[in-house]
C-alpha positions in Angstrom: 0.0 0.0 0.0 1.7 3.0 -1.4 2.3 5.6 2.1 -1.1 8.2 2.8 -0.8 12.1 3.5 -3.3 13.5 6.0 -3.6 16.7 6.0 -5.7 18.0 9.1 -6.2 20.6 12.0 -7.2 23.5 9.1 -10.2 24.8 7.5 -11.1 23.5 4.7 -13.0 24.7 1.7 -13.5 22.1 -1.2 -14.8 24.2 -4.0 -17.3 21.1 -5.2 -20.9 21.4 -6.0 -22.0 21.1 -2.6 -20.1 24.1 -1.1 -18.4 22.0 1.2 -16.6 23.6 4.4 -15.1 22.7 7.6 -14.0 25.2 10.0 -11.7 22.1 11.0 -10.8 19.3 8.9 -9.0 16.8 6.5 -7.8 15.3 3.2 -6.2 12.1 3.0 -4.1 11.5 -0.4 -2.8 8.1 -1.9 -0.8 8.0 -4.5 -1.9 10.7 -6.6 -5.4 10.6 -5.2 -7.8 12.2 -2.8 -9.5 9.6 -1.1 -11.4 11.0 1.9 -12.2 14.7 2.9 -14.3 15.4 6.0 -14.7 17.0 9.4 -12.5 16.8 12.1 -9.5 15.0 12.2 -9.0 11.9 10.1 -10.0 8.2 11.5 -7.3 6.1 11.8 -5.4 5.4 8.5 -3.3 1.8 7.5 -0.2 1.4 6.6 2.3 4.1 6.5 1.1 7.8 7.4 2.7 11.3 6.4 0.9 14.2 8.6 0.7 17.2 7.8 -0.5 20.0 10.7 -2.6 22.5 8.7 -3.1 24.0 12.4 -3.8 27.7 11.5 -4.2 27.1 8.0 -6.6 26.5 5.3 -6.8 24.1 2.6 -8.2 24.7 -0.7 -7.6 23.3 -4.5 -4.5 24.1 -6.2 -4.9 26.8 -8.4 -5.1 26.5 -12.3 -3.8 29.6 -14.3 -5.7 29.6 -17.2 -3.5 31.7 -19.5 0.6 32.4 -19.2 3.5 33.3 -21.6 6.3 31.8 -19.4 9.5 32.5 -21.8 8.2 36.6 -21.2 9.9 36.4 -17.2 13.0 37.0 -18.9 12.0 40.4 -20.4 10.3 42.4 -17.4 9.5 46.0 -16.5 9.7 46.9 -20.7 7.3 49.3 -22.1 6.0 49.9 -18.9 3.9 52.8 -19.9 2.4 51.6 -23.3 -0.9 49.8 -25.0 -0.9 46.5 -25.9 0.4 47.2 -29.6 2.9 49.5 -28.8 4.1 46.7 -25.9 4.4 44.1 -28.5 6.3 46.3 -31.3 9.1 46.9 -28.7 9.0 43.5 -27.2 8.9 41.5 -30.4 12.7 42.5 -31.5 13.5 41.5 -28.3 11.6 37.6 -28.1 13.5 36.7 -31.7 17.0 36.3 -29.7 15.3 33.7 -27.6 17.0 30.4 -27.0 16.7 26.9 -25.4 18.7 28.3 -22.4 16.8 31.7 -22.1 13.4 30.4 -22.6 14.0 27.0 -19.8 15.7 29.4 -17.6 12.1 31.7 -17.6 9.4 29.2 -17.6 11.8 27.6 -14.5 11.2 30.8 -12.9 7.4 31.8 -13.9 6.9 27.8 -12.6 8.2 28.6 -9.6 6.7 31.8 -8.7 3.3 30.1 -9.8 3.9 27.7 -7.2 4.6 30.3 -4.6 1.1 32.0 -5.4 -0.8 28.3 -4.6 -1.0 27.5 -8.4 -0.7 23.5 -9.3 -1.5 23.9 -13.0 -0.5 26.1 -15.5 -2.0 26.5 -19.4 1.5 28.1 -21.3 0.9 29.4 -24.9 4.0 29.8 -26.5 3.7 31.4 -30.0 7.6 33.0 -30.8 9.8 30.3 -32.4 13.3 31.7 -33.5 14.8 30.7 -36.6 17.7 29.9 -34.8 16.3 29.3 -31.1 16.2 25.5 -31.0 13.1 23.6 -29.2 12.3 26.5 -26.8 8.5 24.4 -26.9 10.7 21.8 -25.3 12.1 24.0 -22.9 9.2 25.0 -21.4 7.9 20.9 -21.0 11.4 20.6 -19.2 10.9 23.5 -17.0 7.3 22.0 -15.3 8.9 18.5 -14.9 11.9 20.2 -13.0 9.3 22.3 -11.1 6.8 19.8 -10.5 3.6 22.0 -11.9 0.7 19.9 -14.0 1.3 21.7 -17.8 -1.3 22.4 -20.4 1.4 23.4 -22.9 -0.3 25.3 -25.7 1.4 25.1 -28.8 1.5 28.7 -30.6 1.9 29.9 -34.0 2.2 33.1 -36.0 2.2 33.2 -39.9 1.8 37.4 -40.4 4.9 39.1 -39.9 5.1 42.7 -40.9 5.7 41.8 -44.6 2.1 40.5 -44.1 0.6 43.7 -42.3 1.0 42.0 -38.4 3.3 43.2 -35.8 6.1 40.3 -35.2 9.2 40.7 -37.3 9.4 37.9 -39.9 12.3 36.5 -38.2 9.4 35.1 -35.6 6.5 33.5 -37.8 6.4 30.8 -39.4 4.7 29.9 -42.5 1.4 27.8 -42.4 2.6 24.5 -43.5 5.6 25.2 -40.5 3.0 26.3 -38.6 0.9 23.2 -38.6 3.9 20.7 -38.7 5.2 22.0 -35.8 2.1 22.0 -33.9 1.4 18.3 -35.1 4.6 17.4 -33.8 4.0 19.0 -30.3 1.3 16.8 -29.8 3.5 13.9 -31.1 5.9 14.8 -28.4 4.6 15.5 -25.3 0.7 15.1 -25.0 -0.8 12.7 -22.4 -4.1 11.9 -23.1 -4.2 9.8 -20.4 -5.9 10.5 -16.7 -4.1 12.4 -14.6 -1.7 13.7 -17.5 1.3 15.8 -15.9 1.4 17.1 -19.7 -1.0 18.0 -22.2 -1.0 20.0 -25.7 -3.5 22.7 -27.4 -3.7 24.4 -30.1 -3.3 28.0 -30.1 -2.6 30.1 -33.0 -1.6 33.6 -31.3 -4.1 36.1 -32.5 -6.3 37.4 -35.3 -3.3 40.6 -35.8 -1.0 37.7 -36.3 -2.7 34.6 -37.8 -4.2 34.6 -41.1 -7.7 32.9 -41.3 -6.1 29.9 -43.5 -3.8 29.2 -40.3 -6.4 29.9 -38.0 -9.3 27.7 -39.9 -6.8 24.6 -40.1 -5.3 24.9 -36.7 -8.8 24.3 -35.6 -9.5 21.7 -37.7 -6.1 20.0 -36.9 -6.9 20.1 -33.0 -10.3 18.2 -33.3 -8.8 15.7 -35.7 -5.9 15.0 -32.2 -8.8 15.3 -29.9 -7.0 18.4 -28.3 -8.1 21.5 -26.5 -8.2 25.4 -28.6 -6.8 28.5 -27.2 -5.9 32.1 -29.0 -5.9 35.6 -27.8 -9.5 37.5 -28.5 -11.4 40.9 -27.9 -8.0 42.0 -25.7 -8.4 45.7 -26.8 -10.8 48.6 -28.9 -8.1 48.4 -31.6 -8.1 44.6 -32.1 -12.3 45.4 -32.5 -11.6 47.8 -34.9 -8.7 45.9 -36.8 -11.4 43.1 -37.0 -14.1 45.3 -38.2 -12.0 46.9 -40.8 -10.4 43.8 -42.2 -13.0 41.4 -41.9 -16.6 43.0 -41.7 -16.8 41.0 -38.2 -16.6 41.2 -34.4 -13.5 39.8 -32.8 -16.2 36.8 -32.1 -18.0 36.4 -35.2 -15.3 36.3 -36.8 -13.8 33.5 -34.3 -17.0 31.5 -35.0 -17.0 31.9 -38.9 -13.2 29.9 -38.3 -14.6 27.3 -36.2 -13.5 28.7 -33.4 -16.2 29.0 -30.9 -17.2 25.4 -28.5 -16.8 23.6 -25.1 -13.3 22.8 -26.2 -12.2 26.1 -26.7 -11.5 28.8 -24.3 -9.9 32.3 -24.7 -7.3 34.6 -23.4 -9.0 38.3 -22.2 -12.5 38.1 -23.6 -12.7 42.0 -22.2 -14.3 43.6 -25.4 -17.9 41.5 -24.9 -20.9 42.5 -26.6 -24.3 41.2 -24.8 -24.7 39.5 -27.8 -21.4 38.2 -27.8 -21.3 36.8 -24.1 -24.4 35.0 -24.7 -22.6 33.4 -27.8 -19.7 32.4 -25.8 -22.1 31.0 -23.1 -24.4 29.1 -25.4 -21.7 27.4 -27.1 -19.7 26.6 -24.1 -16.5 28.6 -25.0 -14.3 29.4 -21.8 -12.6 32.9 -21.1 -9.3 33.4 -19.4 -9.9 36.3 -17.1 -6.4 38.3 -16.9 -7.4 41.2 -14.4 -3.8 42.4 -13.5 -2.6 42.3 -17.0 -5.4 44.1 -18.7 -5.1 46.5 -16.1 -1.2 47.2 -16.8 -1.9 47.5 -20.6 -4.9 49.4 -20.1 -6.8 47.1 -21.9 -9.9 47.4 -20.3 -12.0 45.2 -17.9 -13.8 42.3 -19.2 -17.2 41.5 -18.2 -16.7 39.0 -16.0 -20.3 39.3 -13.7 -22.2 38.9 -17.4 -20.4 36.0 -18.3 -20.5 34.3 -15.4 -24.0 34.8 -15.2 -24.8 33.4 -18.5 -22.9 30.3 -17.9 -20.0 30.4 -19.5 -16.7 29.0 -18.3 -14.6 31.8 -16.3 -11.1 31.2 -15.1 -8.2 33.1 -14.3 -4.5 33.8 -15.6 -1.6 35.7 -14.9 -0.7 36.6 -18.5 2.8 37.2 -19.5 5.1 38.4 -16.4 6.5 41.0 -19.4 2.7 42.7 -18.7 2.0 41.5 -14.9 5.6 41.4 -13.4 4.2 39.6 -10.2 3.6 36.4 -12.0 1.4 34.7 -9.3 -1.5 33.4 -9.8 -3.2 33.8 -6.3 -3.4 37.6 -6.4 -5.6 38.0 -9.1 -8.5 36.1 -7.2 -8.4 40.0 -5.3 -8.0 41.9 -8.4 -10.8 40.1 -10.4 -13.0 41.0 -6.8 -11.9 44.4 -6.9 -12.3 45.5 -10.7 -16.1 43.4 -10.8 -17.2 45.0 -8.0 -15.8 48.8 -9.1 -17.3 48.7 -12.1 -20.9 46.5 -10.7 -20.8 47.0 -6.7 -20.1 45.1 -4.3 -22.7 42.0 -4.8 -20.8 42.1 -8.3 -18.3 39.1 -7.5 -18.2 37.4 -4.4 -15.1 36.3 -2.1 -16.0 32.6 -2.9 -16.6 33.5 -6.5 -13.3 34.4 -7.0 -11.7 31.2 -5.3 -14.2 29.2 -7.5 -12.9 31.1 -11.1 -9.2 30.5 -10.0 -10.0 26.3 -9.1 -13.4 24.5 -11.0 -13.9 27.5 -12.7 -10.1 27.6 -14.5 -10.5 23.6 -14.5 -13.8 24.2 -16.2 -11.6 26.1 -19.3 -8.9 23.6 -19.9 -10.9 20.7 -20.2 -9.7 18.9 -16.7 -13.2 19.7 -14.1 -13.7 15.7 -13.6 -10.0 15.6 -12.4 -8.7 19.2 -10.6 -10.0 22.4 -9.1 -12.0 20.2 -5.8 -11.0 18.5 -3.1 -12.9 15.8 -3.7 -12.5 12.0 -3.3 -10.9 10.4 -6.6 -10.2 13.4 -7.4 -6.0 14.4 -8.5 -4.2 15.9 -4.9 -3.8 18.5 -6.1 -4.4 21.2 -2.7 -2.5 24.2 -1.2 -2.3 24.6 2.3 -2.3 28.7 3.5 -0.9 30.2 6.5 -3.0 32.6 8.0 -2.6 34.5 10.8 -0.2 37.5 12.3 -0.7 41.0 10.8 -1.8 39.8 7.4 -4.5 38.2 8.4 -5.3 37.6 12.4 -9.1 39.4 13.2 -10.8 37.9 9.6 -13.1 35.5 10.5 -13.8 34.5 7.3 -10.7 32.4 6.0 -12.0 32.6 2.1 -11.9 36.1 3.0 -8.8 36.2 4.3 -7.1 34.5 1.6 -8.9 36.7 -1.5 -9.0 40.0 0.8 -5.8 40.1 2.5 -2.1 39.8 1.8 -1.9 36.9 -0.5 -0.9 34.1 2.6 1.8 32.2 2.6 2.2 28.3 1.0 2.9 26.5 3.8 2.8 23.4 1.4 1.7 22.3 -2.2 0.4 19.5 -3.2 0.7 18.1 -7.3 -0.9 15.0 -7.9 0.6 13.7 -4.1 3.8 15.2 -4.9 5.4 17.9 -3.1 6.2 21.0 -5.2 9.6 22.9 -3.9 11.0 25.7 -5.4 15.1 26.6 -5.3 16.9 29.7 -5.3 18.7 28.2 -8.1 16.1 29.0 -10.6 16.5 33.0 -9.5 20.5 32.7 -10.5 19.7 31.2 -14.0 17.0 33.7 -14.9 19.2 36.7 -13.8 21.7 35.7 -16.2 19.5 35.3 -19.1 18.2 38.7 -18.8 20.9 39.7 -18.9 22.3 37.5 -21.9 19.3 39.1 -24.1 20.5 42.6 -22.8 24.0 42.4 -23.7 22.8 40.7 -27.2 20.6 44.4 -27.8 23.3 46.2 -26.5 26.2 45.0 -29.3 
């Protein structure tokens, strides 16, 4: 009998359909399992028992981060005062001297930060592929096994450079047939259909400013045909609305669901530029958004319309975006900034505390495809929990631990817990990023 983890002597909020709480409880893990929760401390176990003492503490699902660009933590504070176009034109230059080395030694870093901020699973899209960069995809698979973090590793593309009317130099997109081989191949490589997956691949061509339709049409078609998930950037800004009206005659959505992009296995990155009409569409067909409040915010992109979406049904979870445009990189802080821009722009009864835990567990699990298997504590369920310190100045005088942990200082992890396993970060992974910042500064420099 493989050796049982009891974690106990904390609050514990599950997160399932029955809005389960105990002000003092347990989980018991096997393998990488949940196999009990409950009230109280936990009945006598067999065999071999690890405790862990949540005393002071509560115990809630890992946290899934819908949307991420890992291989940006090498290229923070840029462009700090700019839109979301004028971001990428200085920033592009800058991603096409990407390597193996810089891009392993970022996601390393971005995993580990994740895991600081109580996130277990991360959704990666990685669209910039040098010409002479080697398998920076690779890289970022190798980064989440050294970390320990579940990956949905979404597998990017951009066939518009600038000689095509986009924004990335040419030196960064591929054409479509490279487009599509490479994706194919992705899947090839490293995608686990398989419960419990530590790995898994989508399909993610980056954005209608970068993607022709042929590329965006196919991609589609390529990921149903492998039985994998769909993810692109849509309705992020006014311009991007405009660009898509010009172009194309079309909403940003429309025109997403005139390529086949629109169903329950697709979900989106921003979603903030919503029609009625348009969230209605996104909740009838089951398409998930990828709530990126911090981000947004930084770009002054706008605020999406979370409450309406919610509301109508449709999948909600959150992400972090790239740390190049949320340089805190953790995931469990924008639980309060999703709170705080609902409820400033629809009062307070706009988003609740428990709301926002449930958008950044079920509600993130809901987007990537993985609800039967993460974002619950619930029995048969992956282990896949974070236990938070509360308590001293942060946090002593909230009753309310939900409240403490979405309205307070984001708490401490006092442990993390991926499929059973342990997740520990080193210092080690601060040292390599530092010096491949600096690599890519020296390279702009000469």
């Amino acid at each position: 009998m493989a050796e049982r983890i009891v974690v106990e002597g904390g609050s514990v909020v599950a997160v399932d359909d029955a809005r389960t709480e105990f002000a003092e409880g347990y989980v018991v893990v096997e393998g990488d399992r949940i196999v009990a929760v409950g009230s109280g401390s936990a009945p006598p176990q067999d065999g071999p028992v690890r405790r862990i003492d949540a005393t002071g503490c509560l115990v809630t699902p890992g946290l899934v981060n819908t949307h991420h660009h890992l291989y940006q933590w090498a290229t923070r504070g840029r462009a700090v005062d700019s839109t979301l176009f004028e971001w990428l034109t200085e920033l592009y230059p800058v991603w096409a001297r990407m390597d193996v080395e810089t891009v392993h030694a970022a996601a390393s870093a971005g995993l580990a930060q994740l895991a600081r901020s109580g996130c277990t699973t991360a959704a990666d899209h990685h669209y910039v592929f040098p010409r002479e960069g080697g398998d920076v995809f690779g890289a970022v698979v190798a980064a989440a096994e050294r970390i320990g973090l579940r990956l949905h590793a979404v597998r990017g593309s951009m066939d518009r450079g600038r000689s095509q009317g986009g924004l990335p130099p040419d030196s960064v997109v591929e054409d479509r047939d490279e487009a599509l081989a490479g994706t194919q191949q992705a899947i090839d490589a490293f995608h686990d259909p398989a419960p419990g997956a530590r790995v898994r691949v989508a399909v993610g061509p980056c954005s209608p400013f970068s993607v022709s339709a042929e590329l965006m049409r196919e991609s589609a078609e390529l990921a149903r045909r492998n039985g994998v998930r769909l993810h692109t950037h849509l309705a992020e800004t006014t311009t991007e609305e405009e660009q898509c009206q010009a172009e194309f005659g079309r909403t940003p959505v429309e025109y997403a669901e005139d390529l086949g992009w629109l169903g329950p296995d697709v979900w989106l990155a921003h979603a903030v530029h919503l029609s009625p009409t348009a969230v209605r569409r996104l909740a009838e067909t089951g398409t998930g958004a990828a709530h990126c409040p911090s981000s947004n915010g930084r770009l002054g992109a706008g605020i999406a319309p979370v409450r309406g979406l919610l509301s109508a049904g449709a999948p909600v979870g959150l992400g972090v975006d790239g740390v190049a445009s949320n340089e805190s990189g953790g995931l469990g802080e924008e639980m309060r900034q999703a709170l705080l821009l609902a409820r400033a722009t629809g009062g307070p009864r706009a988003m609740s505390v428990r709301e926002a835990l449930w958008m950044a567990t079920r509600g993130g699990a809901r987007c990537i495809g993985r609800e039967d298997e993460i974002g619950s504590l619930e029995p048969g369920k992956l282990a896949d929990l974070a236990v938070w310190r509360l308590g001293g100045l942060d946090h002593t005088g909230i009753p309310d631990p939900v409240a403490a942990l979405v309205l307070g200082r984001l708490p401490q992890v006092e442990t993390l817990l991926c499929g059973g396993r342990e997740v520990l970060t080193g210092e080690d992974v601060v040292e390599e990023l530092d010096r491949a910042s600096a690599r890519l500064r020296l390279v702009e420099v000469s």
